[in-house]
C-alpha positions in Angstrom: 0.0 0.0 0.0 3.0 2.6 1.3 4.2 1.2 -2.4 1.6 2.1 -4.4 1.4 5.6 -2.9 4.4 6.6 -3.5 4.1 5.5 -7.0 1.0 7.8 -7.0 2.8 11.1 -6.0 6.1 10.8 -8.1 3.5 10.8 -11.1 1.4 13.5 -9.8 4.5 15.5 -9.2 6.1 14.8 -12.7 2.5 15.6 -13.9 2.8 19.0 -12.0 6.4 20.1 -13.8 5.6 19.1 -17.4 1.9 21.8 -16.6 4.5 24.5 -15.3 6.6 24.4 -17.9 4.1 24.2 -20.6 2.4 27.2 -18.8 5.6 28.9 -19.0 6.6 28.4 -22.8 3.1 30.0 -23.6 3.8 32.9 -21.7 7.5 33.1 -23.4 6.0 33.1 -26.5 3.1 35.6 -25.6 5.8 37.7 -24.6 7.9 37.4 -27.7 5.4 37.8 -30.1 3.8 40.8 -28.1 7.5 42.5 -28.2 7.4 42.3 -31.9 5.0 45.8 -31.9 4.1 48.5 -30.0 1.4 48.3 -28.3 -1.3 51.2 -28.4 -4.4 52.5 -26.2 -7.9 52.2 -27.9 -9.4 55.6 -28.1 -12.9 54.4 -27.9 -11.3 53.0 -24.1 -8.8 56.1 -23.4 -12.3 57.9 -23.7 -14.4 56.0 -21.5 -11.9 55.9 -18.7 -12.3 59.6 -18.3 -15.6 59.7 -18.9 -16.1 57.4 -15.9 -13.5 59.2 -14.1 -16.0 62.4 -14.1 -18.7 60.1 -13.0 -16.7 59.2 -10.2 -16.0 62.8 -9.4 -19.2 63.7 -9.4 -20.3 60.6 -7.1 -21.8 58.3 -9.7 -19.9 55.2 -8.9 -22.4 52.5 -10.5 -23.1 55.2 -13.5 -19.0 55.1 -13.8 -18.6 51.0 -13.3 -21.6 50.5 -15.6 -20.5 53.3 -18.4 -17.0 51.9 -19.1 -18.2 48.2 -18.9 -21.0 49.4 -22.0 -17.6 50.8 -23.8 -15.2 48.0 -23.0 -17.6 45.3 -24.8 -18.7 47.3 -27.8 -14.9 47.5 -28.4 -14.0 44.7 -31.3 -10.2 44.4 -31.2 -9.0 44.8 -27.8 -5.3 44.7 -27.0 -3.4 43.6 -23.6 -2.9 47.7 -23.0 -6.4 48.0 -23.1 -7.4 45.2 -21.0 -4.1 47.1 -18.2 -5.8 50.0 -18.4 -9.3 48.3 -17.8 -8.0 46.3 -14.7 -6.3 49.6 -13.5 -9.5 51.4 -13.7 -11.7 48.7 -11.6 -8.5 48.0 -8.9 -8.6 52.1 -8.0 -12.4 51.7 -8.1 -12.6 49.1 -5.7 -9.5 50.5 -3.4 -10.5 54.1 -3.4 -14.5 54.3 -3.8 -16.2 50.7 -3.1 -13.7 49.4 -0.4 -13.7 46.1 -1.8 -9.8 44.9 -0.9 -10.0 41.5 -2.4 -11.8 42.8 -5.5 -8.8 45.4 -5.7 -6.3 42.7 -5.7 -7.5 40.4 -8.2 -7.4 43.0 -10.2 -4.0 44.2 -9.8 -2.9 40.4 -10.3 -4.4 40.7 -13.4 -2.5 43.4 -14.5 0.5 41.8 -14.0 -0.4 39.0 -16.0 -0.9 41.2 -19.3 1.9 43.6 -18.9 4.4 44.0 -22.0 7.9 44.7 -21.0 8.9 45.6 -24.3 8.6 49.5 -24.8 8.4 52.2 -22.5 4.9 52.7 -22.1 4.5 49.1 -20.3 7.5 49.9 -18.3 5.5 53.2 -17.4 2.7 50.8 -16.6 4.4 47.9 -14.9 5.9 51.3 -12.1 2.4 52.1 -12.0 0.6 48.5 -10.7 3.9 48.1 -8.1 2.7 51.6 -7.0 -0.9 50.3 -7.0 0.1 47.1 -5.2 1.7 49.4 -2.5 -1.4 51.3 -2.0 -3.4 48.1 -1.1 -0.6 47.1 0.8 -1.0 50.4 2.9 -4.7 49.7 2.6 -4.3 46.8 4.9 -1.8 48.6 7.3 0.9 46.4 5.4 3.1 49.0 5.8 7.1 47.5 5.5 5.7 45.3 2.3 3.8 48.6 1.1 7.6 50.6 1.3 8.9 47.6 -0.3 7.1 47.6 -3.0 7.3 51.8 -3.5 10.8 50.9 -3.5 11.2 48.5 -6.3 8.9 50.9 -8.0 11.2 53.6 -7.5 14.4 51.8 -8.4 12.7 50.4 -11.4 11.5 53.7 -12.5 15.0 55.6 -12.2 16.7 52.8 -13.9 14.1 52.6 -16.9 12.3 55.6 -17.3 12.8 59.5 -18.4 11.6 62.2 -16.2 8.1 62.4 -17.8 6.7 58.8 -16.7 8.7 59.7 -13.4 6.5 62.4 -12.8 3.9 60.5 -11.6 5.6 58.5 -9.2 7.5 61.8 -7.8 4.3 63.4 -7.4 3.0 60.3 -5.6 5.7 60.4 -2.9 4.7 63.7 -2.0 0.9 62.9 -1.7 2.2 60.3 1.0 4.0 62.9 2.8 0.5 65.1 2.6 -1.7 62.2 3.8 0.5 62.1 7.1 0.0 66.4 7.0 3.8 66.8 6.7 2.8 69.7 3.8 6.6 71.4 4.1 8.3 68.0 3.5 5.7 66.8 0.6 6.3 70.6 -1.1 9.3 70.0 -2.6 7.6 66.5 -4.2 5.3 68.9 -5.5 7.6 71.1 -7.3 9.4 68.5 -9.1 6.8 66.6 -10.3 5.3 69.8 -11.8 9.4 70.3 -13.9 9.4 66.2 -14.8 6.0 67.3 -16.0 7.2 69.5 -18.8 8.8 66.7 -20.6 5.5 65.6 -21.5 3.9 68.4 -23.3 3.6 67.8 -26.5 3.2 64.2 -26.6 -0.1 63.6 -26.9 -0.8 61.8 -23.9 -4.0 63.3 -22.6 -3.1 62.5 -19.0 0.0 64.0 -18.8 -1.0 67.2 -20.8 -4.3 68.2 -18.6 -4.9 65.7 -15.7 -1.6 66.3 -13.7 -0.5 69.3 -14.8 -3.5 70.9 -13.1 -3.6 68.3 -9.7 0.3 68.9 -9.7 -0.2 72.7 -9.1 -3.7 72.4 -7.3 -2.5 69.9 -4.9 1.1 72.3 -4.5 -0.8 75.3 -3.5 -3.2 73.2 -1.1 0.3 72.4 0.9 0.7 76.2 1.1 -3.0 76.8 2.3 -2.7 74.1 5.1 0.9 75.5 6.3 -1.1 78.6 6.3 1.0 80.5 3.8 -2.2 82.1 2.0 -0.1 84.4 -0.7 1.6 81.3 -1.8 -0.9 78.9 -2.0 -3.1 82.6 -4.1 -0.2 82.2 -6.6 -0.2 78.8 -7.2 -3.9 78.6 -7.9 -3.4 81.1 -10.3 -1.4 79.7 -11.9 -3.1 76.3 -12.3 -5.7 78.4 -13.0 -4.2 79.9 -15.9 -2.6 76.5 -17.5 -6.2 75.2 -17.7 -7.3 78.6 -19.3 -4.4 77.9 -22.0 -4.7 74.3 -22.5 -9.0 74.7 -23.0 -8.8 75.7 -27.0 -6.6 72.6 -27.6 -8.6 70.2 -26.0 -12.3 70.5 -26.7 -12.8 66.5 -26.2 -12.1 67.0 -22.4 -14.3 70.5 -22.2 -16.3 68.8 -19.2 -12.6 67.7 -17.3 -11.2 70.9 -17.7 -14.5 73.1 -17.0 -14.7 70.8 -13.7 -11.2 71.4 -12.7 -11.7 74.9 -13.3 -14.2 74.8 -10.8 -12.0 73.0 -8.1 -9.4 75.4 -8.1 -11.8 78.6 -7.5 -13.0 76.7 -5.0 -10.0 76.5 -3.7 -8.3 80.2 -4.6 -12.1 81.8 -3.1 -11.3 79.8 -0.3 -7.7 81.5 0.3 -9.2 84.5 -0.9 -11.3 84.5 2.3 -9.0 84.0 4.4 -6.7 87.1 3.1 -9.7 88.8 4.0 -10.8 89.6 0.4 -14.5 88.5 0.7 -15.9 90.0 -2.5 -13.4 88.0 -4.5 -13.8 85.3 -2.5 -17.6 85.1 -2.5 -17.8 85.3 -6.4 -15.0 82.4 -6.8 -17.0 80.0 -4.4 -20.3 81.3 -6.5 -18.6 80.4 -9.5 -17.3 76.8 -8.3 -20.7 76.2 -6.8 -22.0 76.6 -10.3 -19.5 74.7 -12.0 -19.0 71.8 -10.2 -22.8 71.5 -9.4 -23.9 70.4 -13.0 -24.9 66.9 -13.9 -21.5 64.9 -14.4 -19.6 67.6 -12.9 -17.4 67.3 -9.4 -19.9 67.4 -7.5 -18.4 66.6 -3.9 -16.0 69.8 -5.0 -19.5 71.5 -5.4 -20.5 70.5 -1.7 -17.0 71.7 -0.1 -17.4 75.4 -2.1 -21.0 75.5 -0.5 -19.0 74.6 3.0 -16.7 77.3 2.9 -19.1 80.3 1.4 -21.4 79.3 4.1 -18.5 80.2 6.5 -17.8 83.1 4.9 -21.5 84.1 5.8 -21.4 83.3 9.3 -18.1 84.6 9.8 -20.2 88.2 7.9 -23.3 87.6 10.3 -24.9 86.9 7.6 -26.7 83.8 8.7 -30.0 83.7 6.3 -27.4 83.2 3.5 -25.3 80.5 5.2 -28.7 78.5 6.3 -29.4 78.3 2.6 -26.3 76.5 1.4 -26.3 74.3 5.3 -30.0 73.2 4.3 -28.9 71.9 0.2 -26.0 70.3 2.0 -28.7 68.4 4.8 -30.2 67.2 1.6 -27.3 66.3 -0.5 -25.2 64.8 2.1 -27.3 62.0 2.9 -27.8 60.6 -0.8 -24.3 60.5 -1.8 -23.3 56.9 -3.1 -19.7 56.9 -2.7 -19.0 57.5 1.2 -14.9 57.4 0.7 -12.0 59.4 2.7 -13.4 62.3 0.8 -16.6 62.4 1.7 -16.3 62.1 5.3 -14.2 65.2 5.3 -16.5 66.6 3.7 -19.4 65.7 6.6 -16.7 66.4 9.3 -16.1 69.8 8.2 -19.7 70.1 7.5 -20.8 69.2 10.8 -17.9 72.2 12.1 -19.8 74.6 10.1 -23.1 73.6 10.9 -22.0 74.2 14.7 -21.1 77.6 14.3 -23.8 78.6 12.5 -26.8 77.1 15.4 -24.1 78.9 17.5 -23.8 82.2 16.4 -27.9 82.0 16.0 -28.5 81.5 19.5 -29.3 77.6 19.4 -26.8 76.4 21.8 -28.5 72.7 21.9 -28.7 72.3 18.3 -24.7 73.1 18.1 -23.9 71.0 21.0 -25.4 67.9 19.0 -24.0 68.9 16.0 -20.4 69.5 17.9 -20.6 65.7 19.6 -21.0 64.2 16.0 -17.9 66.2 14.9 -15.9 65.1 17.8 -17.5 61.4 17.5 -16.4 61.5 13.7 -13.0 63.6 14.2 -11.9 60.9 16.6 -12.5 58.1 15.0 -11.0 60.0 11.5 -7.7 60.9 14.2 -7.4 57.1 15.1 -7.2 55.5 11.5 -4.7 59.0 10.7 -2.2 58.6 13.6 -0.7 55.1 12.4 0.3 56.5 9.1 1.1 59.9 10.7 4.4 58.9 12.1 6.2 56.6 9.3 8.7 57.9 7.7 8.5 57.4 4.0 11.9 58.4 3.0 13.6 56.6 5.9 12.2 53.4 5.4 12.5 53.8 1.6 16.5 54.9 2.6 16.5 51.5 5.0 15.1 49.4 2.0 17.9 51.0 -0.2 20.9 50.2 2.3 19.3 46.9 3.0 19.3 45.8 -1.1 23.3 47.3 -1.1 24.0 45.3 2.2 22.3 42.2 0.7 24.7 42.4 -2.3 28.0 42.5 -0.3 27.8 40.0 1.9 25.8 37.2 0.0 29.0 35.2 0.3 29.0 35.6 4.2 25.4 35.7 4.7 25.0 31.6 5.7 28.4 31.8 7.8 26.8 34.9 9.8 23.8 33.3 10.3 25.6 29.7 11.8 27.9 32.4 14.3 25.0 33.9 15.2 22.6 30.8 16.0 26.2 29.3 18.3 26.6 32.4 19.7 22.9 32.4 20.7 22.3 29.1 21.9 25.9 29.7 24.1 23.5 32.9 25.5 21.1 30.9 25.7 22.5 27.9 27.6 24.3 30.4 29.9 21.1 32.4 30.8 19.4 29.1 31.7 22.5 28.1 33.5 22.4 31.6 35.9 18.7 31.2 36.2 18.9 28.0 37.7 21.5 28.9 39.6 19.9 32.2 41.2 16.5 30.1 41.2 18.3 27.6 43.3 20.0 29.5 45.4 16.3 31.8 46.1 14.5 28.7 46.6 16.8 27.4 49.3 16.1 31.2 51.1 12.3 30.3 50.6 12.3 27.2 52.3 14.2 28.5 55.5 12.0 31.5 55.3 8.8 29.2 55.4 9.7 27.1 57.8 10.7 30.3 59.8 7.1 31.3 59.2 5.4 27.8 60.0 7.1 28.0 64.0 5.4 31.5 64.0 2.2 30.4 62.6 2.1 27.4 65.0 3.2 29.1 68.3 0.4 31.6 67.3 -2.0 29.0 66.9 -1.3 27.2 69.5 -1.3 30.9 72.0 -4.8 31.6 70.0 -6.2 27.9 71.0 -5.0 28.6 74.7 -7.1 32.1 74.4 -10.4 30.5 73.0 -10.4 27.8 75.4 -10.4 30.8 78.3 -13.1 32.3 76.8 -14.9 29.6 76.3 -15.1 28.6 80.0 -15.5 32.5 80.9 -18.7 31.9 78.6 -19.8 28.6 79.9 -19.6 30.1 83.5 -21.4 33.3 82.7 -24.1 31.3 80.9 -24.4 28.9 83.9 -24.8 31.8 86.3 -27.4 33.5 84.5 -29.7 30.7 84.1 -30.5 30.3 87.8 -32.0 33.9 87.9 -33.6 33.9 85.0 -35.1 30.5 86.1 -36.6 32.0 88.9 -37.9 34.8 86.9 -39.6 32.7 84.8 -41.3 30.7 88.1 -42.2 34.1 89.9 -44.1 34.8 86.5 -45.5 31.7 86.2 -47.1 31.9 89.8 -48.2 35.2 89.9 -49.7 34.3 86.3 -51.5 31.8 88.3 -53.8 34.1 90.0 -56.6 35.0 89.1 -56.9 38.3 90.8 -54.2 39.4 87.4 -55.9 40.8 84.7 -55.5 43.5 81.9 -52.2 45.5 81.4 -50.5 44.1 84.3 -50.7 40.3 83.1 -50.3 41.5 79.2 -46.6 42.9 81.0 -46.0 39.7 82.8 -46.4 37.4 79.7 -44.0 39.9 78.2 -41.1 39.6 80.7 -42.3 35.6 80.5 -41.6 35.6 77.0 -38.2 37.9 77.2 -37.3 35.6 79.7 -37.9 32.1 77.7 -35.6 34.0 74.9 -33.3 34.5 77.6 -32.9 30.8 78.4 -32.8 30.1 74.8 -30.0 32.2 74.1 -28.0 30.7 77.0 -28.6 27.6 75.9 -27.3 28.2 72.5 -24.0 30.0 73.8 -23.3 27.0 75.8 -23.8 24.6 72.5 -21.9 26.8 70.7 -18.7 24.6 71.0 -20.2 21.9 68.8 -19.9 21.9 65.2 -22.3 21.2 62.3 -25.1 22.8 64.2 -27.2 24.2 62.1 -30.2 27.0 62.4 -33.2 25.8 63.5 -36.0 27.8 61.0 -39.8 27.8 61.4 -42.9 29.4 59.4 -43.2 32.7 61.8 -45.3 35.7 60.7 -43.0 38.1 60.6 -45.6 40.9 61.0 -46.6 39.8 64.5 -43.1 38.8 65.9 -42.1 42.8 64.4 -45.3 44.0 66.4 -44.0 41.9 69.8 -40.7 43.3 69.1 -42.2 46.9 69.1 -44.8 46.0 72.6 -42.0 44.9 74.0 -40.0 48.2 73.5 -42.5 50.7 73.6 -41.8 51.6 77.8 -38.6 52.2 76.7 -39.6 54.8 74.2 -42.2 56.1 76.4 -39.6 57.1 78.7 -38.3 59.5 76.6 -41.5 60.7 74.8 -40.8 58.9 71.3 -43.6 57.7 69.5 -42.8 53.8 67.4 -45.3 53.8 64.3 -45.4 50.6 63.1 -46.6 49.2 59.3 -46.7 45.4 59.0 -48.2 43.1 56.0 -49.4 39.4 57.4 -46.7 37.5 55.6 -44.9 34.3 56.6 -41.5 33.5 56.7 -38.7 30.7 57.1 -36.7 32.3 59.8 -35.1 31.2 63.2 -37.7 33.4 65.2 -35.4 33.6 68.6 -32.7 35.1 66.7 -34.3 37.1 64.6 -36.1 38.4 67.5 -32.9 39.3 68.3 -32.0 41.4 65.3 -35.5 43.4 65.4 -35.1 44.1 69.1 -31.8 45.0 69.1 -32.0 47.7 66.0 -35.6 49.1 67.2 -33.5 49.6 70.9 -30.6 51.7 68.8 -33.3 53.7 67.2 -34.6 54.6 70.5 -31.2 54.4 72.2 -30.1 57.3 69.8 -32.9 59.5 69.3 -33.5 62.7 70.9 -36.9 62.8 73.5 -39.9 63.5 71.5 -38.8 62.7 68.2 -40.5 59.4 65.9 -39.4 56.3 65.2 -41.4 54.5 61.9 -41.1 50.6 61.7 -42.6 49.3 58.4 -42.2 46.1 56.1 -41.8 45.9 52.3 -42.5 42.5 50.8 -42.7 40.6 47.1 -42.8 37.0 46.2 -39.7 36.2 46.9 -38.0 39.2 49.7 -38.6 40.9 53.1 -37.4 44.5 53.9 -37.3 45.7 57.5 -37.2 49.7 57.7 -36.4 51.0 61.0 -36.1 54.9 60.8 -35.3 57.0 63.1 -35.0 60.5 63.7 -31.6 60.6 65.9 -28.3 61.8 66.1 -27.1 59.6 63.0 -23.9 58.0 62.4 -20.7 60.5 61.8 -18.6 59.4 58.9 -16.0 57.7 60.9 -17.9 55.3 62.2 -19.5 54.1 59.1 -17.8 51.1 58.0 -16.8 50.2 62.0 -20.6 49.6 63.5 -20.4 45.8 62.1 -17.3 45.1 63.4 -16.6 42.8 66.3 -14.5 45.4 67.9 -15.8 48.0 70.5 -14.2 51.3 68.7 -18.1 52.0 67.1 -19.6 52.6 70.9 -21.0 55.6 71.7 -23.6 56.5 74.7 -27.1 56.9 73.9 -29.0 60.3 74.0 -29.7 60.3 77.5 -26.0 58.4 78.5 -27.2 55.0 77.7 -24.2 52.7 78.0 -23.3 50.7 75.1 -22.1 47.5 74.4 -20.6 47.7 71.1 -21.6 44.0 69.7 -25.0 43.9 68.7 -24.9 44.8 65.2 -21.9 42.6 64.6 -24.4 39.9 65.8 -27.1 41.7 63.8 -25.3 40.7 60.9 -23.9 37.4 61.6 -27.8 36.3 62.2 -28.5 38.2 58.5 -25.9 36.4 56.6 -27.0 33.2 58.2 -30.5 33.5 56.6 -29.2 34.4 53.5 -30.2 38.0 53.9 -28.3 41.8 53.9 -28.4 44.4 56.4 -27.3 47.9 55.7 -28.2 51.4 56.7 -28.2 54.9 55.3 -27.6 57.4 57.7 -26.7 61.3 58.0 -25.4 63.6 61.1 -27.8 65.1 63.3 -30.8 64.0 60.9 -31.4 60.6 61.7 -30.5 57.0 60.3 -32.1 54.2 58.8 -31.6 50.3 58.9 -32.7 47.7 56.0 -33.2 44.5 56.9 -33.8 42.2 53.8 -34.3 38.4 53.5 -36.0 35.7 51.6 -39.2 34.0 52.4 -37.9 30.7 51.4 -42.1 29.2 52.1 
């Protein structure tokens, strides 16, 4: 079996290298028959790519993808140029406008599969899909593969082509530097583009004689306008102003291109013009733009930021009617606009600035604040995709890529011997560093073990001295308890017999079954203390109205209240509960004695119950000398530092809410209080009903 499949993959494998190489004699003899002649652009194409470039400017992306598809199939002889500059067309559609990455890519692999190396204007074109390649690259925060491929772009570009094609790629390392708002470093980018430029004129490329002649200077004087250098940034826009003006009469075929760009740049000069203070001018250039650039076809995003900044220019002239009608075609427009790129949300963040200002300086301070949070919310989220590109350094890494190629080339020879002295000398560090960390771990670990058994004599001399303590205390306790039960005993006897008689009625034997029943408590409690010593006892819980024991609580109490003029209103609801009823006897008594312990003569004390289907809340308030902050978080504490006297010197204990809780917490419950100085505290007492 281990036979056969052996046999079986040496065949599939020779199968594989006879496919690979028949694969690449086609392509050798694509290429040299494709070598043989130069390769041209169809005109019926070179035409529809600009056509759906306007589209595109003016936000028509599925009018633009739809338009140059309808051209590209009419078109009978179609060569690999053509099908490049198709391919180009639908990778910056889907990197730039449709955010479709993977689209993008297959796209630019397909340019790379009909590329002709054999004349200039493929080597042009293979510089341009390595720079199109590093933008997705970028795209996907790539970055180092992104630089590499800029740089074999570059190098390719300097080696094979004159300063016209390099242009273009001169012009995009300055954008780079723009996009990360370094506008003094991308400047000089600007400039030379704009010289390599000139090389072109004449040559009857339509791209180089009106498309980047006009972004070269537009894009130049928008470095000066964002450095703030208005006068610069005037001139420039004149003067791109002026090319267009010159090149119009020889270009009548890209009339709608060149009216459109026309209409950017006064956009952009009345915008400068504005801030020289020359708002006449500056009104009329945004008028004009607005006009321009708002025609069917036209730039119409171009058209929206014009509207954005004479709007400004209003609110900045108090003249807010005429701003609110450009703010309200922009609340329309914004909304329905079908490419939402970089662009446009620069647009909407700088519309959203705008709009603020103007609800501002009209008195609608709520309005602006809304507006202002969206900004913020946007301008934040803008800031956080911004600041990993802000900080790389183009021409460093593209300087690092360089020294690394040269470095690559000298010491090929020594590159495997570098890597063998390296990988000894790091397994000797290695070995070494596991060597002294054994060592010191050793040497810590035998410290350890003398510390802990240091610390284990300590703990067990302590534990043995805390064992000695609780023993004491637990025979203190057993003899207290013993003690008390003999009076208590007789208590409960003396009640018994004068219960007996008959000649008791009324108040006087309702008080006697009271001390009766405080007594039996009594017993129970001292009972419990001396079984407290066993373990696994567990709390014995009965079905107890808890409305009636709260009302005996209160009966029982109410003398003591009466002797300092409180009154105890009490609310109670007739629901049952499974509760141990002795101790929570306890807890009611004891917190109902507090209230009246620490309230003022005269004052009220309310004593209600809250109860659903599955909780009980106790609510003693009262209206006392509260709890100061201090004492807060010791009143549950087993300690006595949370005693104080009562309002008329009672003596305190100090442990009844620490038992308070200890009863809570065995029913599953939660006690807690809200209390303030000199106004008066109140206790919760919450539980389950557990039926």
């Amino acid at each position: 079996m281990k036979k056969q499949r052996a046999i079986f993959f040496d065949i599939m494998k020779a199968w594989y290298r006879i496919t690979c190489l028949f694969i690449c004699l086609l392509l050798c003899f694509a290429c040299n028959s494709n070598r043989t002649e130069k390769l041209e652009l169809s005109l019926e194409i070179d035409n529809a790519i600009a056509d759906a470039s306007n589209y595109l400017n003016s936000g028509q992306l599925s009018k633009s993808i739809t338009h140059f598809d309808s051209v590209f199939q009419k078109v009978d002889k179609k060569n690999a140029l053509d099908y490049w500059e198709k391919y180009n067309f639908l990778a910056g559609v889907y990197l730039n406008y449709d955010f479709d990455l993977v689209k993008s890519e297959s796209y630019l692999d397909s340019m790379y599969l009909v590329l002709n190396y054999g004349d200039q204007i493929s080597q042009y074109r293979y510089v341009l899909t390595t720079f199109l390649k590093g933008d997705i690259l970028q795209a996907r925060h790539k970055y180092n593969d992104a630089f590499q491929s800029y740089f074999n772009g570059r190098e390719y570009a300097i080696e094979n082509l004159d300063d016209c094609h390099v242009s273009d790629l001169t012009y995009r390392l300055g954008i780079y530097r723009y996009n990360q708002k370094q506008y003094s470093e991308a400047i000089p980018f600007f400039k030379k583009a704009i010289e390599e430029n000139r090389a072109c004129w004449g040559n009857g490329d339509l791209q180089q004689n009106i498309n980047e002649p006009q972004r070269y200077r537009n894009t130049l004087a928008l470095s000066y306008e964002k450095l703030g250098k208005y006068d610069s940034a005037a001139y420039y826009y004149i003067n791109a102003l002026a090319y267009l003006e010159e090149i119009k009469p020889k270009y009548p075929e890209r009339d709608l291109f060149i009216n459109s760009a026309l209409g950017v740049v006064k956009g952009n000069l009345g915008g400068v013009m504005a801030m020289l203070g020359k708002t006449g001018v500056a009104e009329q250039l945004l008028k004009s733009s607005i006009a321009i650039n708002s025609q069917p076809d036209y730039d119409f995003s171009d058209a929206q930021t014009a509207k954005l900044k004479l709007a400004k220019l209003f609110i900045e002239n108090k003249e807010l009617q005429k701003a609110a009608i450009y703010l309200n075609e922009l609340d329309i427009e914004l909304p329905q606009a079908e490419v939402k790129n970089r662009r446009y949300l620069d647009i909407l963040l700088r519309w959203y600035l705008i709009k603020g200002e103007y609800y501002e300086k009209n008195g609608e301070m709520e309005m602006a604040f809304d507006v202002m949070k969206s900004y913020h919310h946007l301008n934040d989220s803008i800031q956080s995709i911004d600041q990993e590109l802000k900080f790389v350094d183009v021409e460093g890494s593209f300087l690092n890529a360089a020294q690394k190629y040269e470095l690559s080339i000298l010491n090929r020879d020594n590159k495997i011997k570098n890597i063998y002295l390296a990988t000894a000398a790091g397994f000797t560090l290695l070995l070494a560093g596991f060597l002294m960390v054994n060592w010191y771990n050793l040497k810590k670990s035998i410290k350890t073990n003398a510390l802990i058994l240091q610390k284990n004599r300590d703990l067990q001399d302590t534990l043995a001295a805390l064992e000695f303590s609780q023993a004491e205390n637990t025979k203190i306790m057993y003899m207290v308890a013993h003690d008390l039960r003999n009076p208590i005993s007789s208590m409960i006897m003396m009640a018994n017999l004068i219960l007996d008689d008959p000649q008791v009625k009324g108040e006087n034997k309702y008080l006697l079954e009271n001390i009766k029943t405080s007594c039996n408590n009594s017993m129970d409690l001292i009972a419990e203390m001396l079984l407290s010593n066993k373990k696994n006892s567990k709390l014995a819980k009965e079905q107890v109205e808890i409305g009636r024991l709260l009302k005996y609580c209160v009966e029982i109490l109410v003398h003591k209240a009466e002797e300092k003029n409180q009154n105890i209103n009490l609310n109670t609801l007739p629901v049952k509960a499974l509760i141990s009823k002795e101790k929570m006897w306890r807890v009611l008594t004891n917190l109902i004695a507090n209230a009246i312990k620490f309230t003022p003569e005269g004052k009220t004390i309310d004593v209600n119950m809250k109860s659903n289907n599955e909780k009980i809340t106790i609510i003693i308030k009262d209206e006392g000398i509260g709890i100061p902050n201090s004492m807060k978080n010791l009143i549950f504490d087993w300690d006595t530092m949370g005693k104080r006297e009562g309002t008329n010197g009672e003596k305190p204990f100090g442990m009844g809410l620490a038992i308070c809780k200890q009863i809570i917490t065995a029913h599953d419950g939660n006690i807690w209080f809200e209390s303030e100085e000199n106004v008066g505290t109140t206790f919760y007492v919450e539980f389950p009903i557990k039926n």
